[in-house]
N, CA and C atoms as a LAMMPS dump frame, in Angstrom:
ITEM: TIMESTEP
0
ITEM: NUMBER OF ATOMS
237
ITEM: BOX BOUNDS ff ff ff
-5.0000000000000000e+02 5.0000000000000000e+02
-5.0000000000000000e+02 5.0000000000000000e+02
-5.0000000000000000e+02 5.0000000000000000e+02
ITEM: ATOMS id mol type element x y z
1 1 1 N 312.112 -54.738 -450.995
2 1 2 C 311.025 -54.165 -450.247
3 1 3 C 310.866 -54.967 -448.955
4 2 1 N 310.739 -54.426 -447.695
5 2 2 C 311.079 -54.85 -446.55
6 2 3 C 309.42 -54.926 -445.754
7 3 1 N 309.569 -56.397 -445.976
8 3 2 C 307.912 -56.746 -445.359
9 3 3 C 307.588 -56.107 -444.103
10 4 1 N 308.218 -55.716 -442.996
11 4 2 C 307.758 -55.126 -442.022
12 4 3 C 307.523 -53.58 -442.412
13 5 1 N 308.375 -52.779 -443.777
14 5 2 C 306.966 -51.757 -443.689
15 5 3 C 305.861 -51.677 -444.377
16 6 1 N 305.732 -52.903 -445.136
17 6 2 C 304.321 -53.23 -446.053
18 6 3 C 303.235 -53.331 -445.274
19 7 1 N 303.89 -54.417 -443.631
20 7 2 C 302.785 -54.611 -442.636
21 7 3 C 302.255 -53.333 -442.044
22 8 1 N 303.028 -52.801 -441.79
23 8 2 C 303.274 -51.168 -441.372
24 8 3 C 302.342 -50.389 -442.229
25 9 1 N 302.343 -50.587 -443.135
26 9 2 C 301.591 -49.488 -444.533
27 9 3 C 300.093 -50.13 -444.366
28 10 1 N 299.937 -51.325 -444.472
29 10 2 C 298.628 -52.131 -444.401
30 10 3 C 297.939 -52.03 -443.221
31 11 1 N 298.839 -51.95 -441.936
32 11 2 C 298.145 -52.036 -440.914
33 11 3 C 297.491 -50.602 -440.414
34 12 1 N 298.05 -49.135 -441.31
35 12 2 C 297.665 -47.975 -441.274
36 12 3 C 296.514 -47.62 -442.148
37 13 1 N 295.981 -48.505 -443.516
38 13 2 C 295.343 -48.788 -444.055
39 13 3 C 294.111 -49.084 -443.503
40 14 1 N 294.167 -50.565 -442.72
41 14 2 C 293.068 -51.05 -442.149
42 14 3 C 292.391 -50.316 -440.279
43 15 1 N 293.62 -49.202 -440
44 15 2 C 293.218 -48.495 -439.19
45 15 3 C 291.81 -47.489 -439.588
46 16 1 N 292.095 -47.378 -440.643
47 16 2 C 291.157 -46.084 -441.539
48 16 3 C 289.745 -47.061 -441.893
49 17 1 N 290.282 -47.931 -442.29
50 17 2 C 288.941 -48.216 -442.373
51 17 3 C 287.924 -49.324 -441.912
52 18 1 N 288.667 -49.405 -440.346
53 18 2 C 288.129 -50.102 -439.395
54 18 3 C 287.19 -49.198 -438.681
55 19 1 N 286.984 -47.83 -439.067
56 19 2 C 285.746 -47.031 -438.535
57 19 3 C 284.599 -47.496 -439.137
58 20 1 N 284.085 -47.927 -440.407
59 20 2 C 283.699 -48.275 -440.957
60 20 3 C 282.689 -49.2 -440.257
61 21 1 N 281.142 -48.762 -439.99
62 21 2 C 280.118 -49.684 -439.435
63 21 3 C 280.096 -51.091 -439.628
64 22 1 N 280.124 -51.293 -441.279
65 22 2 C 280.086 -52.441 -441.599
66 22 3 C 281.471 -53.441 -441.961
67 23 1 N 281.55 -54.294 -441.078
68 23 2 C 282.228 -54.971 -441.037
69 23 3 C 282.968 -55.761 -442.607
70 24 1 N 281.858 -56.173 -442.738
71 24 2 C 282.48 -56.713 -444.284
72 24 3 C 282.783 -55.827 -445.602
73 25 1 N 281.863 -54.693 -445.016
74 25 2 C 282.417 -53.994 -446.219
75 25 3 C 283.7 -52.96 -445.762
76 26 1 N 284.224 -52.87 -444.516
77 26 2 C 285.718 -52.644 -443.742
78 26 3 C 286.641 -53.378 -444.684
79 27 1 N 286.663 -54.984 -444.662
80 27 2 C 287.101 -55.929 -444.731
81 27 3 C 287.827 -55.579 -446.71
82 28 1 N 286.538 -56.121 -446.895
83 28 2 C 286.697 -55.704 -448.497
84 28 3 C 287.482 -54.233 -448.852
85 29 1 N 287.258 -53.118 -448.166
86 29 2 C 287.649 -52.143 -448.718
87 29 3 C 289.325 -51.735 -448.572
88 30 1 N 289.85 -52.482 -447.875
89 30 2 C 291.185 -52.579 -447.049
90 30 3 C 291.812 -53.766 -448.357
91 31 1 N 291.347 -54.66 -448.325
92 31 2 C 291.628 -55.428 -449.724
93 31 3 C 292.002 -54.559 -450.886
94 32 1 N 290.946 -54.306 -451.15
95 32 2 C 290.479 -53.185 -452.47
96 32 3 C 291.648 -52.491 -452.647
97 33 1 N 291.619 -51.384 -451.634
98 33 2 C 292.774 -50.824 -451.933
99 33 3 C 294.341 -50.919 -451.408
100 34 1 N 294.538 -51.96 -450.824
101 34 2 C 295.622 -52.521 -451.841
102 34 3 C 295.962 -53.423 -453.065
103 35 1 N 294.66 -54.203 -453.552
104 35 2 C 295.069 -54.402 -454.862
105 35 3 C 294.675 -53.23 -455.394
106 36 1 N 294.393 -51.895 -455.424
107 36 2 C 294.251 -51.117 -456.883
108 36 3 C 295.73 -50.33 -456.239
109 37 1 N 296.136 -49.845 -455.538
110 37 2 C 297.137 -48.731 -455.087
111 37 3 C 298.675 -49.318 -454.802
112 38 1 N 298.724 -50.669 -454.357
113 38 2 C 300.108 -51.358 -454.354
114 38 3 C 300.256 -52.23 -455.712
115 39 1 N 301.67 -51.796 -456.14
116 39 2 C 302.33 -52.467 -457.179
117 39 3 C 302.169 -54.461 -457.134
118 40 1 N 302.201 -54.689 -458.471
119 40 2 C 302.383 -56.518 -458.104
120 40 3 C 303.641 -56.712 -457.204
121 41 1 N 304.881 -56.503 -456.907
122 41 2 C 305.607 -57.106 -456.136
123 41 3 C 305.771 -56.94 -454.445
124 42 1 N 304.86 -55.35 -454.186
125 42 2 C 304.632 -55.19 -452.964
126 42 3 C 303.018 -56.141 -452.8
127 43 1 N 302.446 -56.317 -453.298
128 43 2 C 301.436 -57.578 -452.92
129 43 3 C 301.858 -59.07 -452.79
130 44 1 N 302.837 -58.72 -453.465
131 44 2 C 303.575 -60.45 -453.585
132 44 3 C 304.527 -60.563 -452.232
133 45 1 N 304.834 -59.327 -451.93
134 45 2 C 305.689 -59.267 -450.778
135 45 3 C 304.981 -59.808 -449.799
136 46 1 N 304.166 -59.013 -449.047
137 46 2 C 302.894 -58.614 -448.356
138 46 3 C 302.06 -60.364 -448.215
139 47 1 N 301.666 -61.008 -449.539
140 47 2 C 301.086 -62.48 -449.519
141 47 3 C 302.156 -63.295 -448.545
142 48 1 N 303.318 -63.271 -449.317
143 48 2 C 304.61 -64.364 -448.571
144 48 3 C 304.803 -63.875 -447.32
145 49 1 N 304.36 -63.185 -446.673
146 49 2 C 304.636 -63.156 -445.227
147 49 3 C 303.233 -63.405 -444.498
148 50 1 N 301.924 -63.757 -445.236
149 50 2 C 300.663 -63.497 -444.539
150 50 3 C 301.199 -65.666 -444.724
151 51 1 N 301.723 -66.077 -445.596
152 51 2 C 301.62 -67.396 -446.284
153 51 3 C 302.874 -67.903 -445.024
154 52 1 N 303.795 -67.231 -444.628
155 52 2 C 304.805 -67.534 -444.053
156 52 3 C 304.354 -68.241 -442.692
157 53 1 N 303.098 -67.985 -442.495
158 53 2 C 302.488 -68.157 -440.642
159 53 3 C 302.83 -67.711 -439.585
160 54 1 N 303.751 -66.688 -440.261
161 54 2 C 304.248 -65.843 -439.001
162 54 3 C 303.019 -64.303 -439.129
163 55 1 N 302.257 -64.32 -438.353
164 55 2 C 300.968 -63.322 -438.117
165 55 3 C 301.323 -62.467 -437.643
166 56 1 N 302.263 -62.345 -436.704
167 56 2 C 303.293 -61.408 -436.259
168 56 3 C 302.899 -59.852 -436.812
169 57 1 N 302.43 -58.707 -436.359
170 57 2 C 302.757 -57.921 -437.027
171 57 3 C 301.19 -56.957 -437.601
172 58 1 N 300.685 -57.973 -438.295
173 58 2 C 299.343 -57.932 -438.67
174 58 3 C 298.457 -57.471 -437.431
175 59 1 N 297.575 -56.591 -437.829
176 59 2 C 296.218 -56.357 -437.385
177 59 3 C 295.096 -56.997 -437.304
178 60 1 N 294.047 -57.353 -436.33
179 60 2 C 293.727 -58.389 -436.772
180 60 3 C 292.53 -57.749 -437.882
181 61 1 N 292.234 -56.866 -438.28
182 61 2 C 291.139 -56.448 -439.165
183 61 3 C 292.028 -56.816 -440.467
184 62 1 N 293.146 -56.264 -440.373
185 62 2 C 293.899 -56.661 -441.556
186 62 3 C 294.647 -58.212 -441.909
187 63 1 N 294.719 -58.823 -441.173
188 63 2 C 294.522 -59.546 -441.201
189 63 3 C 293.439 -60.697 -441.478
190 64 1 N 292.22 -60.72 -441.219
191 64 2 C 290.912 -60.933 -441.808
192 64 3 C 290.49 -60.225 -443.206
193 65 1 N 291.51 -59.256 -443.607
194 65 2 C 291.182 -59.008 -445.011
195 65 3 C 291.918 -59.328 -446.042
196 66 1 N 292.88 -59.724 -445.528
197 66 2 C 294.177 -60.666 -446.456
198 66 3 C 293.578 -61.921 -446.586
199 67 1 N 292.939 -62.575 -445.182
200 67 2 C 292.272 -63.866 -445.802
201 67 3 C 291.345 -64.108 -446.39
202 68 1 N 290.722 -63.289 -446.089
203 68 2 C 289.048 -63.226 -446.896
204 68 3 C 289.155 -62.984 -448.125
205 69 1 N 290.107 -62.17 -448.63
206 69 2 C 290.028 -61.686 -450.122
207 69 3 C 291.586 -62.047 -450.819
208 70 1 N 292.108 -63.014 -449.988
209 70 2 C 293.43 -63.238 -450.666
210 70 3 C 293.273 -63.229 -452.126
211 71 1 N 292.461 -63.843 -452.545
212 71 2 C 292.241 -64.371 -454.173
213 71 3 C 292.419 -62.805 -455.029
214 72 1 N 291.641 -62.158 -454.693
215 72 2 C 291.495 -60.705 -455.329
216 72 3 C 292.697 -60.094 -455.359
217 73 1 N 294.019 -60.708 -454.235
218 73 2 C 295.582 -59.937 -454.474
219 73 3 C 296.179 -60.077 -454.912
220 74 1 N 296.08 -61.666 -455.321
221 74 2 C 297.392 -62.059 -456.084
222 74 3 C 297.767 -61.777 -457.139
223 75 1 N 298.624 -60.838 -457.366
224 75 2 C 298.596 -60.41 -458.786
225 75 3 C 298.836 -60.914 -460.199
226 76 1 N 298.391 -60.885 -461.105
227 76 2 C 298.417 -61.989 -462.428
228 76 3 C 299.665 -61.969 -463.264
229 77 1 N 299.467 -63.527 -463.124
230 77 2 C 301.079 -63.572 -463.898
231 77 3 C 301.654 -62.633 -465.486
232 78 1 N 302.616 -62.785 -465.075
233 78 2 C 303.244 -61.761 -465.947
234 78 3 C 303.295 -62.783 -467.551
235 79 1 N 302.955 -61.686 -468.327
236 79 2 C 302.901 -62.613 -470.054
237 79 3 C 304.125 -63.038 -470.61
């Protein structure tokens, strides 16, 4: 899975719901749904390139929602 169209997918994501009055709840909801709608390894993808420091790419709304809610993405280890 090729991180530049995850950024691509995310950054069309946080287009939608950067209309959104409220800022934090923009933020959160761009989170949200990509942890309920992307698989664990496209989030894992998606983390290692936000972790990489290359920002490159990112939006900055989406970007502010990867950091704010990183915790809520990481998906749980496998049993």
């Amino acid at each position: 899975m090729k991180a530049d169209h995850l950024i691509e997918m995310a950054n069309q994501i946080g287009m939608f719901f950067d209309s959104l009055p409220d800022r934090d709840e923009a933020l959160f909801d761009i989170a949200e749904h990509i942890r309920r709608f992307w698989e664990p390894r496209m989030r894992r993808v998606l983390l290692a390139e936000l972790d990489s420091g290359v920002e490159a790419g990112f939006t900055e709304i989406v970007l502010a929602a990867l950091v704010k809610h990183r915790e809520s993405l990481v998906p749980a280890a496998a049993a």
